[in-house]
C-alpha positions in Angstrom: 30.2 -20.0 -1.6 32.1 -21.9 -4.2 34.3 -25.1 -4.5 35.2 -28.0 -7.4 31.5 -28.8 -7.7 29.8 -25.4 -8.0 27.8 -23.2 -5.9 27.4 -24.1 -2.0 24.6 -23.3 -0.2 24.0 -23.9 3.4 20.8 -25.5 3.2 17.5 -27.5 4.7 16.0 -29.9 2.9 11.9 -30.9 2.2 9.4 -32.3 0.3 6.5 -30.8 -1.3 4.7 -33.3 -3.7 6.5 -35.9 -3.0 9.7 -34.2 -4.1 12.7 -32.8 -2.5 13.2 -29.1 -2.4 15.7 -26.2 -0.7 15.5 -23.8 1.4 19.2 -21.7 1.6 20.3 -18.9 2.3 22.5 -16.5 -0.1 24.6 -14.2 0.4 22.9 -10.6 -1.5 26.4 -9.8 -3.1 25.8 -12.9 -4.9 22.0 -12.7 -5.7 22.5 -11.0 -9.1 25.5 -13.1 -10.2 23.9 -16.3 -9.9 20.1 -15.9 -10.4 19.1 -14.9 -14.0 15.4 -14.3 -15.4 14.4 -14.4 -18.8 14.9 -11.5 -21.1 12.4 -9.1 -23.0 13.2 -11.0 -26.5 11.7 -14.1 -25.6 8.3 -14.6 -26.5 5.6 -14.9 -23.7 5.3 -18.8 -24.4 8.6 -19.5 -23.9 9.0 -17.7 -21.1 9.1 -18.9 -17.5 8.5 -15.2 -15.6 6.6 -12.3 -16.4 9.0 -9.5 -18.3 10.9 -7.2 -15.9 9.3 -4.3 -14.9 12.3 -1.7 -14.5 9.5 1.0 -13.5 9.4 -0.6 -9.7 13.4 -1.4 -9.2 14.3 2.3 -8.0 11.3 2.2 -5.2 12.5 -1.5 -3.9 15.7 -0.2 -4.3 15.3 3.1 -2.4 13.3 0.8 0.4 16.3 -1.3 1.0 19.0 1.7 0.7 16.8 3.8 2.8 15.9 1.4 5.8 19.0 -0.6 6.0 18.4 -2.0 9.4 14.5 -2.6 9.3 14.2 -3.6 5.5 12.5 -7.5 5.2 12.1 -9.5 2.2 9.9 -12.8 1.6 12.2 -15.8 0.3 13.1 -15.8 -3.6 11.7 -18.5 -5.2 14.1 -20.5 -8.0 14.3 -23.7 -10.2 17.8 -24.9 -10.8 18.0 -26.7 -14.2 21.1 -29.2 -13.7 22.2 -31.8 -11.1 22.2 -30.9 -7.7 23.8 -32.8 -4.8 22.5 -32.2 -1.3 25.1 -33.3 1.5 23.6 -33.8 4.8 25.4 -33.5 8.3 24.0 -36.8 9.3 23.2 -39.8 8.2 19.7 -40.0 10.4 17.8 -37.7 12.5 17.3 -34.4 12.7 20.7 -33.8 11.1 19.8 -35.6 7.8 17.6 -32.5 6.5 20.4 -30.0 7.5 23.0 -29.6 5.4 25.1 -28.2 2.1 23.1 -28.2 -1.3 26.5 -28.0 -4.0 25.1 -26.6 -7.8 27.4 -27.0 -10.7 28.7 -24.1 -12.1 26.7 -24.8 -15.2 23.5 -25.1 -14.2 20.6 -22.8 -15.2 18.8 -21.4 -12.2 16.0 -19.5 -13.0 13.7 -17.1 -10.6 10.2 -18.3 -11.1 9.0 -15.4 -8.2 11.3 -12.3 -6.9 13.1 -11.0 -10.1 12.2 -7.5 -9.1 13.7 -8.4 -5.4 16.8 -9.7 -7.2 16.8 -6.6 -9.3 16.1 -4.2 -6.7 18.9 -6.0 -4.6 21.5 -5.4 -7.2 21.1 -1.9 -7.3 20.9 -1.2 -3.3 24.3 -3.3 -2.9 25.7 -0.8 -5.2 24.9 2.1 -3.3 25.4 0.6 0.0 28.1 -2.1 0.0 28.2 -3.0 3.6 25.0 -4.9 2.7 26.8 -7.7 0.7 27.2 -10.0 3.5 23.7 -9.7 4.5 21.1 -12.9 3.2 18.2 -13.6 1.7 16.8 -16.7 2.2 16.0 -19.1 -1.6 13.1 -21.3 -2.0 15.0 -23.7 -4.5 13.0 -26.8 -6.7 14.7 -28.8 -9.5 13.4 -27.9 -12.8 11.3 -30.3 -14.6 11.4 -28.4 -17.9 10.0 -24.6 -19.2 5.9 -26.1 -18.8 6.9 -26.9 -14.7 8.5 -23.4 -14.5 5.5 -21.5 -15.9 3.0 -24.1 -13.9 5.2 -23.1 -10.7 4.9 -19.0 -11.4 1.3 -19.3 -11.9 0.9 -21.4 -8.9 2.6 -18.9 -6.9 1.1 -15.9 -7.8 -2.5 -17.5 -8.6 -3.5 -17.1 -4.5 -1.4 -13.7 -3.2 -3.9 -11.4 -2.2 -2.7 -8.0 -1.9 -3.6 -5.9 1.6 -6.2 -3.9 1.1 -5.2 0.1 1.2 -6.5 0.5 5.0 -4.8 -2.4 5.9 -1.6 -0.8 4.6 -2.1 2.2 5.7 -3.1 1.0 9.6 0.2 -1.1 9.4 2.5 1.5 7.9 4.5 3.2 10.3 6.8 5.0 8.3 4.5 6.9 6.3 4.1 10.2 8.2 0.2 10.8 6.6 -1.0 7.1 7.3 0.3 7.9 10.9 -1.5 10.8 11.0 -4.5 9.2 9.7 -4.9 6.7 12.8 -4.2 9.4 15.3 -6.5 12.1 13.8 -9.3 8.7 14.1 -8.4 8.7 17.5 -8.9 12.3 18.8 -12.2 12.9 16.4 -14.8 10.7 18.4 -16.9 10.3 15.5 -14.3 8.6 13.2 -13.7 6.2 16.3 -17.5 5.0 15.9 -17.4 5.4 12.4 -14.2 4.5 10.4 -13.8 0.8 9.4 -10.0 0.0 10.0 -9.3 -2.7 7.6 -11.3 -3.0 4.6 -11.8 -0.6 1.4 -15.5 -1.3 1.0 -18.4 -1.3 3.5 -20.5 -4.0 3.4 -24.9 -3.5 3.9 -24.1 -5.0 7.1 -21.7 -3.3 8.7 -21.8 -0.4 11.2 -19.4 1.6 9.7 -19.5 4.8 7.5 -16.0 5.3 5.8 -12.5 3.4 5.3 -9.5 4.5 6.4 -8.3 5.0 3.6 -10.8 7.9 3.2 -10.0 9.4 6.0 -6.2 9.4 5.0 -7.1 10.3 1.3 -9.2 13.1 2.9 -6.3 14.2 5.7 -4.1 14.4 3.2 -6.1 16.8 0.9 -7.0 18.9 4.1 -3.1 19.6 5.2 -1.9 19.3 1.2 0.6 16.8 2.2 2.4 13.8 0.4 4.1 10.4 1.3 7.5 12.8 1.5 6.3 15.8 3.4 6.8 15.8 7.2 4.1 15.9 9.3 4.3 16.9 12.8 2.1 17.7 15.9 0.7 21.4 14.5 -0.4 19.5 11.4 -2.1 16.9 13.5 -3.8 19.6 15.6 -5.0 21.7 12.8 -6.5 18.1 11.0 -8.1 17.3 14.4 -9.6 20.6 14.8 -11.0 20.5 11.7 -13.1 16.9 11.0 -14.0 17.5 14.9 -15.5 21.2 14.3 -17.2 19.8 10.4 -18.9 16.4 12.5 -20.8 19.1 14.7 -22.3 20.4 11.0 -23.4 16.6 10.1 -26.0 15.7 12.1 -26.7 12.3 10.2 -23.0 11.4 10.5 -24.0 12.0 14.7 -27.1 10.0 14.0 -24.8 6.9 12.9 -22.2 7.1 15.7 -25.4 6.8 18.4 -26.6 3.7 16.4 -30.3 5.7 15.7 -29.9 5.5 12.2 -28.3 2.3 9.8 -25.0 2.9 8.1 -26.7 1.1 5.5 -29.4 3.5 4.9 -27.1 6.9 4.9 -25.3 5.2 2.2 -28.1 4.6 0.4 -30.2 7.4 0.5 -27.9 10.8 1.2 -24.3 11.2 -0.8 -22.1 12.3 2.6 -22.3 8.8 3.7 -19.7 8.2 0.4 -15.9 8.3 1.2 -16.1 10.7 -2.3 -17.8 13.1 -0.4 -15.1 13.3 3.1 -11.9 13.6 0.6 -13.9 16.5 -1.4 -14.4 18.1 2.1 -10.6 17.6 2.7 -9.4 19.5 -0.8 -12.8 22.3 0.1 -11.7 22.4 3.4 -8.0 23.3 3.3 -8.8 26.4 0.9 -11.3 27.4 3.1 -8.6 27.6 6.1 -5.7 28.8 3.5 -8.1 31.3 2.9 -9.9 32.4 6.0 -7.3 31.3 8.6 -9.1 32.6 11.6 -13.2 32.7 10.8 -13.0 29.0 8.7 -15.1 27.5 11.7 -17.8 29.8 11.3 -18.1 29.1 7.7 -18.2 25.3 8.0 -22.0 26.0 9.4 -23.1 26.4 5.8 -22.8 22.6 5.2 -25.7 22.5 7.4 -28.0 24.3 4.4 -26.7 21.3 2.2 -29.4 18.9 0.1 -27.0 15.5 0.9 -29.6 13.4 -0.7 -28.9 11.4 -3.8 -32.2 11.9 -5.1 -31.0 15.7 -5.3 -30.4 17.1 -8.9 -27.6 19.0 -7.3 -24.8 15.5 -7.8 -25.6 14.1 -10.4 -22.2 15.3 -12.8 -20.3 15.6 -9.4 -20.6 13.1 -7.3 -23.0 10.7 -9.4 -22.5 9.5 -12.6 -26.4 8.2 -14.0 -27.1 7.7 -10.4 -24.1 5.9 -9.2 -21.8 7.2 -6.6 -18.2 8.2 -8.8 -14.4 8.4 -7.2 -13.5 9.6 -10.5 -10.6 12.5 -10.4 -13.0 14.6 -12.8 -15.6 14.0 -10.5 -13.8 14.6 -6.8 -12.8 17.9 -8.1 -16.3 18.8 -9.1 -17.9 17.7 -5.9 -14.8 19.7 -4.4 -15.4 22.9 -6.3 -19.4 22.5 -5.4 -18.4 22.6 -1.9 -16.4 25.3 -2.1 -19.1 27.4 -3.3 -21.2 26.6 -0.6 -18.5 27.7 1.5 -17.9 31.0 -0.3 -14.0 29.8 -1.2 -12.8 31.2 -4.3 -9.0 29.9 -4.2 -8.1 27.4 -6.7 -7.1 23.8 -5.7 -4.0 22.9 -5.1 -2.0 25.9 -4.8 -0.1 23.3 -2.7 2.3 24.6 -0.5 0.9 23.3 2.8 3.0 25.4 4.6 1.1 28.4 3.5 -1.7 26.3 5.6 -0.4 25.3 8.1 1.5 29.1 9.1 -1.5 30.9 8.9 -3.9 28.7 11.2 -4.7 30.3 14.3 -3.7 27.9 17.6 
């Protein structure tokens, strides 16, 4: 909204530090004509934001434009660089917080955190106009010079903790493979005793034996299937069929479940205990069923003949590097390719159509 003074924004009033700041909300169609961040040909010192990454704006965009009634965004955060004038409803009370904060037209307001949002936002009202009228709430403090700005954006970003991946994944339902992650955990009783939920490492302590994030890395890899590809209940079926028919072949992994062997000890004496090794029995394991549709149960016994321990000559190159456990790409594929020879696949990897899979599997 505009009148004589400026901008209008329908606003709440506070005090961090003992100083008065906003919290307003703004219409999106106006998000990119009034908030402005500092450009690529200003040097990093005199900068109060980190340059725009354009390389994220079409996947924020694509969020917003693709969920336009379940999209959420956290508040923009801004410094306004000029005289503001904040006109309560009430002189005392309640009321006195509530109010209009009025901006003058020529005042610098600046986006010390959600430049991408603001980015992102310009683009999806573009594609989808109807979202104009929708808001976003603003997070506004009045500038105290370019040193307070960069102060603020370090402060704000200095104690966001991203979610760890299983986290995400656990939380994500519109991802079709983290879905089927959690159910195929689920129906395969030894992933229920066995798969830690939340976090990306596994702690000495802890009971567990792989993330969830394995499993999902190692789903995905079995079926061949990506963030885009639709995954329904013959895809789930074959996935459960398979990690329940390989957990009969790993007796150590059984071992774990009935608490009669550590966690701690697989992991530090045999390489299966390693989420490297699950997601190379994913890639081996969906050649061996692209290749032997209706005998691949049979042939999963061989892991059975398997030296799993590290001290074995047979990892080191694969899934050790000088001893230490490796996630490396050159080194999945390796461990991958080792496995496969034990299960007499000779496909290559990633012939990728997972339909070819999923067609051919015997019910």
């Amino acid at each position: 909204m505009v009148d004589a003074y400026g901008f209008v924004f329908p606003a709440i009033r506070g005090v961090q530090a003992h100083r008065e700041y906003y919290v307003a909300m703004c219409p999106l169609k106006q998000v990119f004509r009034i908030f402005q961040f500092d450009g690529e040909d200003v040097p990093p010192q005199l900068r109060s934001q980190r340059v725009l990454n354009k390389a994220r704006i079409p996947e924020i965009t694509n969020y917003i434009v693709a969920q336009p009634k379940e999209y959420v965004f956290s508040s923009i955060t801004a410094s306004i660089d000029g005289q503001v004038e904040f006109r309560p409803v009430a002189d005392k009370g309640p009321g006195r917080d509530l109010g209009s904060l009025h901006v003058p037209m020529d005042a610098r307001i600046i986006i010390n955190d959600g430049q991408h949002r603001r980015a992102a936002i310009e683009e999806a009202v573009k594609v989808r106009p109807e979202l104009s009228d929708e808001h976003i709430s603003v997070v506004f403090f009045v500038d105290r010079g370019l040193k307070k700005s960069q102060q603020m954006f370090a402060d704000l970003n200095k104690h966001a903790i991203r979610p760890t991946k299983s986290i995400g994944i656990l939380f994500d339902h519109r991802d079709a493979t983290s879905r089927l992650a959690c159910n195929v955990i689920e129906q395969v009783p030894i992933f229920r005793e066995l798969i830690e939920m939340e976090k990306t490492t596994i702690s000495n302590r802890s009971i567990k034996l792989f993330t969830l994030s394995s499993v999902y890395q190692a789903t995905a890899s079995l079926l061949k299937t990506g963030k885009k590809d639709v995954v329904g209940p013959k895809e789930e079926a074959i996935a459960v069929e398979f990690w329940n028919e390989l957990s009969t072949y790993m007796k150590d992994w059984q071992l774990a479940a009935q608490r009669k062997v550590a966690s701690a000890e697989l992991r530090r004496d045999y390489i299966h205990a390693h989420g490297v090794i699950l997601h190379a029995m994913g890639i081996a394991g969906g050649d061996l069923i692209a290749e032997e549709p209706k005998r691949w149960k049979t042939r999963l016994k061989k892991f059975e003949t398997v030296d799993w321990r590290r001290s074995s000559k047979t990892w080191e190159g694969k899934a050790l590097v000088n001893g230490k456990v490796s996630k490396a790409h050159h080194n999945l594929m390796a461990t991958a390719g080792y496995l496969k020879e034990i299960l007499g696949v000779a496909s290559n990897r990633f012939q990728s159509n997972k339909s070819k899979t999923v067609a051919k599997v015997s019910a």
